[in-house]
C-alpha positions in Angstrom: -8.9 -0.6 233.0 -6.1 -2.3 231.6 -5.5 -3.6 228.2 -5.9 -7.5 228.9 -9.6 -6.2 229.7 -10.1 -5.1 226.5 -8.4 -8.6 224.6 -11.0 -10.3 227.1 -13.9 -8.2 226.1 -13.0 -8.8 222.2 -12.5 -12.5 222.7 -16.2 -12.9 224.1 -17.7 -10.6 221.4 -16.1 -12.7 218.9 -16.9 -15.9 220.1 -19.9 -14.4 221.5 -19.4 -17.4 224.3 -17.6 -17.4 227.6 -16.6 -20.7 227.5 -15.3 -20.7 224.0 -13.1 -17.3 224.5 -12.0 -18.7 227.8 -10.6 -21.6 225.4 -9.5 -19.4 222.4 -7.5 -17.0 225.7 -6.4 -20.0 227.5 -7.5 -18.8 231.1 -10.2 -20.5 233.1 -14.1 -19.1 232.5 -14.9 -18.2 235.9 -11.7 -15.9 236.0 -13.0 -14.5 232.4 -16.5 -14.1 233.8 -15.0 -11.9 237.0 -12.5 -9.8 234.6 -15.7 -8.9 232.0 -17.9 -7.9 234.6 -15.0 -5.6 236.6 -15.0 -3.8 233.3 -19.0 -3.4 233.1 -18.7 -2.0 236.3 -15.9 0.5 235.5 -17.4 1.2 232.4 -20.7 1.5 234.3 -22.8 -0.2 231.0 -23.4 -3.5 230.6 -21.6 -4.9 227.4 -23.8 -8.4 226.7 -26.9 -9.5 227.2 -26.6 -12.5 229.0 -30.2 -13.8 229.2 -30.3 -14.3 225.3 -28.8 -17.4 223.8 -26.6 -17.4 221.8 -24.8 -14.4 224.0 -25.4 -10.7 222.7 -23.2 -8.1 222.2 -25.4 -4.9 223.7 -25.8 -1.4 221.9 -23.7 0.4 224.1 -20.8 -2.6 223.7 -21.1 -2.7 220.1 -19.7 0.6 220.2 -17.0 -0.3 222.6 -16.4 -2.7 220.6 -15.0 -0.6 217.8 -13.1 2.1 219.9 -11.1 -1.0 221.8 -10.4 -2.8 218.2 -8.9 0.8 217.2 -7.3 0.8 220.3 -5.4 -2.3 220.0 -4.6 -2.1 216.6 -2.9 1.7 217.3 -0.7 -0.2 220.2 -0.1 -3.1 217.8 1.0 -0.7 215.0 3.0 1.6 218.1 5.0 -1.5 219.0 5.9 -2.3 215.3 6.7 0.8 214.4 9.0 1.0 217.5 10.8 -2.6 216.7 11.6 -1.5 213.4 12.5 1.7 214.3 15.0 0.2 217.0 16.0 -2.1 214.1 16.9 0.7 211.7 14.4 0.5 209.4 12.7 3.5 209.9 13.4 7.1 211.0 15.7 9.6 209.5 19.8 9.9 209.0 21.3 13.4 207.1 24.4 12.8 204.8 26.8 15.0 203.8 28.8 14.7 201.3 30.6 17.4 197.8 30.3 17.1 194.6 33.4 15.3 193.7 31.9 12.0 195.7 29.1 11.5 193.9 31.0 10.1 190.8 32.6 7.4 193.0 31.4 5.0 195.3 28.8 6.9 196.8 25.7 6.2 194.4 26.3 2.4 194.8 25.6 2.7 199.2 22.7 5.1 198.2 21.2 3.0 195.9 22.0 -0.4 198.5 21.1 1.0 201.4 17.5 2.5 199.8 16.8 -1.1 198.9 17.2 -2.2 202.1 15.5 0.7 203.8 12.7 2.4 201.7 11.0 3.7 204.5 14.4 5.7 206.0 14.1 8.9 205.0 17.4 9.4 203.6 18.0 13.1 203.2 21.0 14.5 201.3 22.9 17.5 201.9 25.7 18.5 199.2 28.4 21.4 200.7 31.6 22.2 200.4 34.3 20.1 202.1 35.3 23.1 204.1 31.7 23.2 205.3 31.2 19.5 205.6 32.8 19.2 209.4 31.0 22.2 211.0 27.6 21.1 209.7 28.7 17.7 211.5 29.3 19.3 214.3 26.3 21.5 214.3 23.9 18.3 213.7 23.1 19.6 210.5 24.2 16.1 209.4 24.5 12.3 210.9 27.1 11.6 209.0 29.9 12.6 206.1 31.8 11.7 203.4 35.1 13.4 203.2 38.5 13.5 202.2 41.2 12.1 205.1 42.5 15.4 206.1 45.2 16.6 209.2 42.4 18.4 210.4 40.2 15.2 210.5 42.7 12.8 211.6 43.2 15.5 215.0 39.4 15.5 215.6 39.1 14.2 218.6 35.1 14.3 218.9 34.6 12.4 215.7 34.7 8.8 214.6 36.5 8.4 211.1 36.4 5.0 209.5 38.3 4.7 205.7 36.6 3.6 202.8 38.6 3.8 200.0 41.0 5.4 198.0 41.5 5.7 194.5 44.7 6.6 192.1 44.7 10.3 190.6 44.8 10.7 186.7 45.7 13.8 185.0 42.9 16.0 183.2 44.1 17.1 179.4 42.4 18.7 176.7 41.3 16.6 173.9 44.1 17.0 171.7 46.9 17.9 173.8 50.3 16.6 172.8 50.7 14.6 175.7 47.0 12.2 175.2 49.5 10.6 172.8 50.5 8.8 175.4 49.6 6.1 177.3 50.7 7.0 180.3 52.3 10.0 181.8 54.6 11.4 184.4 53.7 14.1 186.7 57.0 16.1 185.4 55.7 16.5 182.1 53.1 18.6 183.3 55.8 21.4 185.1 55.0 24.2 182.4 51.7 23.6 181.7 48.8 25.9 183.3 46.2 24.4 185.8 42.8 24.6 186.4 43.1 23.4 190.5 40.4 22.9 192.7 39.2 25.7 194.8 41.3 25.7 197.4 39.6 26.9 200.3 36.4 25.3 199.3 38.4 21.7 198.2 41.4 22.2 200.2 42.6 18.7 201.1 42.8 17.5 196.9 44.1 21.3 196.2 46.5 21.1 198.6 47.9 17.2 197.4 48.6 18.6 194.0 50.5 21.1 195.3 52.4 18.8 197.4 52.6 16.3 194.3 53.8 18.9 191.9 56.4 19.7 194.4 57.4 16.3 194.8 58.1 16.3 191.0 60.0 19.2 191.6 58.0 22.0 190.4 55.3 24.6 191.4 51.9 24.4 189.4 50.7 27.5 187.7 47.4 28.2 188.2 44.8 29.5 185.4 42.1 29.0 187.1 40.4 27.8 190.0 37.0 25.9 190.5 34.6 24.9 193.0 33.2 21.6 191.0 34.1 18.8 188.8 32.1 19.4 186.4 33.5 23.0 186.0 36.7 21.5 185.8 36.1 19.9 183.1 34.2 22.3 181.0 37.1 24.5 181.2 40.1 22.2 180.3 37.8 21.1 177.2 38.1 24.9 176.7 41.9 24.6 177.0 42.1 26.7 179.7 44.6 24.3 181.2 44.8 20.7 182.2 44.0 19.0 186.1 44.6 16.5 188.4 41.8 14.9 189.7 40.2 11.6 191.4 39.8 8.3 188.9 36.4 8.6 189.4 35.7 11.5 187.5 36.2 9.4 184.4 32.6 8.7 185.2 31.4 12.2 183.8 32.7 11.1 180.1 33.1 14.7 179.1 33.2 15.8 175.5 36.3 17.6 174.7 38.7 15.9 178.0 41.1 12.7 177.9 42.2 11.1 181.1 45.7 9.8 181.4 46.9 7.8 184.4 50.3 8.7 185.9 53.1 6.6 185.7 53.7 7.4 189.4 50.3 6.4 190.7 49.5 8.9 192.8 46.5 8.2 195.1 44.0 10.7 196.3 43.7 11.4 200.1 41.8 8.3 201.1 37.7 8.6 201.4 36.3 8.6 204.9 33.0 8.8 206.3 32.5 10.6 209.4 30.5 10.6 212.7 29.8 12.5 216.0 31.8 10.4 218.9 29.0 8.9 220.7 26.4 9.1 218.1 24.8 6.0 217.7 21.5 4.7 216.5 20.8 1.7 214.4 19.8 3.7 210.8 23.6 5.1 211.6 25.2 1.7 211.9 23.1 0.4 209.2 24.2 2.6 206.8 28.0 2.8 208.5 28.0 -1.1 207.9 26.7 -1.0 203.8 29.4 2.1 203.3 32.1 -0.7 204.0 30.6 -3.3 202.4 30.5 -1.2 199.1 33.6 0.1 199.2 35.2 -3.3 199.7 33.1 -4.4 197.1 34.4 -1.3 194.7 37.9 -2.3 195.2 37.4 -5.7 194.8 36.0 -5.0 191.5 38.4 -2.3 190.3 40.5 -3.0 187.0 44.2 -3.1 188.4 46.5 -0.1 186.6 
């Protein structure tokens, strides 16, 4: 039995006439005829009465009626289901990505790339950036959003494409002497106290402040260290000390903190998202293409210093 045997069978017990689902299938009747009564045979039933006029569907086709409607409608729905998944529109993709990237340009592909995709199930794992590249690795994720690193740019199994980057600003209390001005140089803050990123956990910005700092000719003293932004924050609106941190974590709007911008500009290790080498499916390049898109977008958009 194949399937056109079934499209023939439902053509004459809709027309309920072999001449008129020999029209509707464009094929000849006697050929129609022939393939109808190969499948009575298989089937060992008869599937129409053919002594009554108009033609009659019998008891025993009525019912394989049904089961071969069901049966062409679950292929129909297979197929479709199979384009779209080819097409990217359906399926799964895992993203990784810390804290500290979900006050930048991160929401904006989320939100894009769900309004293009509802029925991807998009499912989001937040870690550590330390953690972020194993996971990769392990296939705990598709793909990642991290911070351009040494360690990244000598991966050799991974595909690395940059998205952005964005200017540091410094972190002060809310009425620390130096909010008084508009704009500040990274040597004004050589005696103060720090409250620096974790620096196993958020290595690659802990370890550009360090080289920044350093660069202005001093060594940061460190108060305290912390895992997320928003602890960061909390504790420099407790005057704990002051930070260095990404522009977009003016987003948060804390009570209690004042961003300043640097007079040097300092930018942030560039965003990135990241990939297995090889891995490829079209949810992955789907969502690798609206990353770019947004980002460009982003810094189109982006108030110039």
């Amino acid at each position: 039995m194949e399937l056109r045997h079934l499209r023939y069978f439902i053509a004459v017990a809709d027309e309920l006439s072999f001449s008129r689902a020999a029209e509707r299938l464009q094929i000849a009747q006697p050929p129609l005829s022939q393939q109808i009564q190969a499948l009575e045979l298989e089937l060992g039933v008869k599937l129409f009465d053919r002594k009554k006029r108009p033609l009659q569907v019998t008891l025993a086709g009525q019912a394989f009626l049904a089961e071969a409607r069901s049966t062409l409608a679950n292929l129909e729905q297979a197929i479709h289901k199979t384009q779209r998944i080819h097409q990217g529109e359906l399926g799964h993709l895992t993203v990784g990505f810390t804290s500290s990237m979900a006050n930048g340009v991160l929401p904006n592909i989320l939100r894009t790339f769900r309004q293009h995709y509802p029925q991807t199930n998009l499912i989001l794992r937040e870690a550590s950036s330390g953690s972020q590249l194993q996971k990769l690795r392990d296939r705990q994720a598709d793909i990642i959003f991290a911070y351009r690193t040494p360690a990244l740019i000598e991966a050799k199994d991974l595909e690395v494409t940059l998205l952005s980057e964005e200017t540091l600003v410094a972190v002060l209390p809310q009425h620390h002497p130096l909010t008084a001005q508009a704009k500040i140089s990274l040597i004004d803050l050589a005696n103060e106290e720090f409250v620096m990123p974790l620096r196993p956990v958020v290595s690659g910005l802990s370890e550009q402040i360090y080289y920044l700092c350093a660069q202005a000719g001093f060594v940061p003293k460190v108060a305290q260290e912390a895992i997320f932004m928003v602890t960061i924050l909390g504790l420099v609106a407790g005057e704990i000390g002051i930070s260095i941190l990404p522009s977009s974590v003016q987003n948060l709007r804390r009570q209690g903190v004042v961003y300043r911008p640097f007079q040097e500009q300092p930018t942030a290790n560039p965003l990135t998202i990241v990939w297995r080498q090889g891995h490829s499916s079209p949810i992955l390049q789907q969502f690798i293409d609206i990353a770019r898109t947004e980002s460009i977008q982003k810094l189109d958009t982006a108030p110039s210093s």
